[in-house]
Phi, psi and omega in degrees: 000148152287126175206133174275150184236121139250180217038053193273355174251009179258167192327269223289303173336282150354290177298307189257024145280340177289321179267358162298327170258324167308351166273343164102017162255174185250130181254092173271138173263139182251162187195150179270170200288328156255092184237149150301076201311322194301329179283348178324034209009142167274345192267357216259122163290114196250140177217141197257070176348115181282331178084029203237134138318298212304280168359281188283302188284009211248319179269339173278007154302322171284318187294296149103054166342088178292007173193218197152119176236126200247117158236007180258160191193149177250152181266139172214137168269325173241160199235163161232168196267024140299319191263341200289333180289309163318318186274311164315280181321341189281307188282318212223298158296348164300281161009284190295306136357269176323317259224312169305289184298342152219017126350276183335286189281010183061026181284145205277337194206160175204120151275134172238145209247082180264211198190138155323331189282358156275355178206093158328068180110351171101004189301149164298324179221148163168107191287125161327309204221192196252329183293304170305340191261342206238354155307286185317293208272010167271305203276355143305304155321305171291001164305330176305293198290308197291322132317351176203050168197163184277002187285122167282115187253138158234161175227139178219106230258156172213165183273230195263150140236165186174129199199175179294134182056054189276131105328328177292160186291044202266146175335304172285341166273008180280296179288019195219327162305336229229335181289316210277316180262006185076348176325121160281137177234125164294126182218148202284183168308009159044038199256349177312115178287139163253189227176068183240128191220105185294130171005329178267326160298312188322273162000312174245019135327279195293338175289314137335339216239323175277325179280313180286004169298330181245038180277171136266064117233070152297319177283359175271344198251348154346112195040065177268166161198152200232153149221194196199103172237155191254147178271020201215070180266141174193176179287160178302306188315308207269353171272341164265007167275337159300346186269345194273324180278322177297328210224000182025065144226169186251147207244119185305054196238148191264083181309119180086329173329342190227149189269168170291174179276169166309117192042031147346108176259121204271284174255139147331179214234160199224326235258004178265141184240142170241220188322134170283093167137349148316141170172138181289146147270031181222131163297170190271298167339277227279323146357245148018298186311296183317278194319323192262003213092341175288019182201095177326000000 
């Protein structure tokens, strides 16, 4: 298939356009001009967003797409009002915009990448943050395309992820820091269930997910919405002794030193089921391995 990808220079992006194309599909990335590049796939067709409608429909008229897999966003777990025009363009009018253009053009199917943080307390709806609300209201909106075009919208929602050459400020890379200097790190009460899933299961989420999009019974997965859940839910505290058994280092932390945050999410969303015929293949221990090194 031909399929546009965005958020094609962030982590999971990096990871599944290389397996998009080791699957034998032709993959175009759209990137604003200042993005990184450097992070690309070389096989990867790259076009370089004007940030115009004109723009994006005028290239998905050329391409003629067979899906749109939408992973880019900017994430702010807290927002200032500054940021708010910004969060809006990313999460929601970029969205629409990908959503406008291939309506026009017909594309046949789109995944969307949405987040536990929409639902607050395990709630059907509830935003952590102003980021998690600007998720919920792009798939509000794309209900409109969906309706009143033949594109089969999906969503496929994710948690904590975390893999080799993770560059984000994420926990196991806190902690493989910290393993390594001796550093003590303050950290709250560690009483939060987490909900963390490695990069290859992710990854073969969205690969699933594409092969039945591109079935005949493409039309049952219409407003659909999926998740990528970890089979190993435990508190932050007891994950890090799993990360301490795994990587057999000791890891400094000052427990309870930081109070929790403002809507702190203590359990993960419960209430997501997933891709049909999905399922991890990794222990978090072998994960966990993958990630720091201690294992190719």
């Amino acid at each position: 298939m031909k399929i546009l990808l965005t958020g094609a220079t962030g982590f999971i992006g990096k990871h599944l356009s290389k397996k998009l194309i080791e699957a034998g599909h032709t993959v175009h990335a759209i990137i604003r001009n200042s993005s990184d590049r450097q992070r690309l796939d070389p096989m990867l067709n790259v076009h370089i967003h004007d940030e115009t409608v004109a723009d994006l429909i005028g290239y998905f008229e050329r391409e003629r797409f067979d899906g749109v897999i939408h992973l880019a966003s900017l994430f702010l777990a807290a927002h200032s009002a500054d940021q708010i025009e910004k969060l809006i363009a990313s999460n929601v009018t970029f969205g629409t915009l990908l959503l406008e253009a291939s309506k026009t053009s017909k594309v046949k199917w789109f995944i969307n990448t949405g987040t536990f943080w929409q639902h607050y307390g395990d709630r059907d709806y509830d935003p952590v943050n102003l980021y998690a609300a600007t998720k919920e209201a792009f798939e509000k909106i794309a209900a409109y395309y969906s309706e009143t075009s033949d594109l089969i919208f999906t969503t496929l929602k994710l948690n904590d992820t975390f893999g080799p050459d993770d560059t984000r400020n994420k926990i196991f890379t806190l902690w493989d820091k910290i393993s390594r200097t001796d550093e003590i790190l303050e950290m709250s009460g560690g009483e939060q269930l987490i909900d963390i899933s490695y990069i290859d299961d992710v990854v073969s989420a969205y690969l699933k997910l594409t092969e039945h999009l591109s079935s005949e019974h493409a039309n049952d997965f219409k407003d659909s919405t999926f998740a990528v859940m970890s089979a190993h839910r435990m508190s932050l505290k007891d994950l890090a002794g799993e990360f301490e058994k795994a990587t057999h280092k000791k890891l400094n932390i000052a427990w309870g030193a930081k109070p929790y945050r403002e809507r702190e999410v203590m359990i993960p969303w419960t209430g997501g089921k997933p891709v049909p015929g999905w399922e991890s293949h990794h222990t978090l221990h072998e994960a966990i391995q993958k990630t720091s090194g201690a294992i190719p």
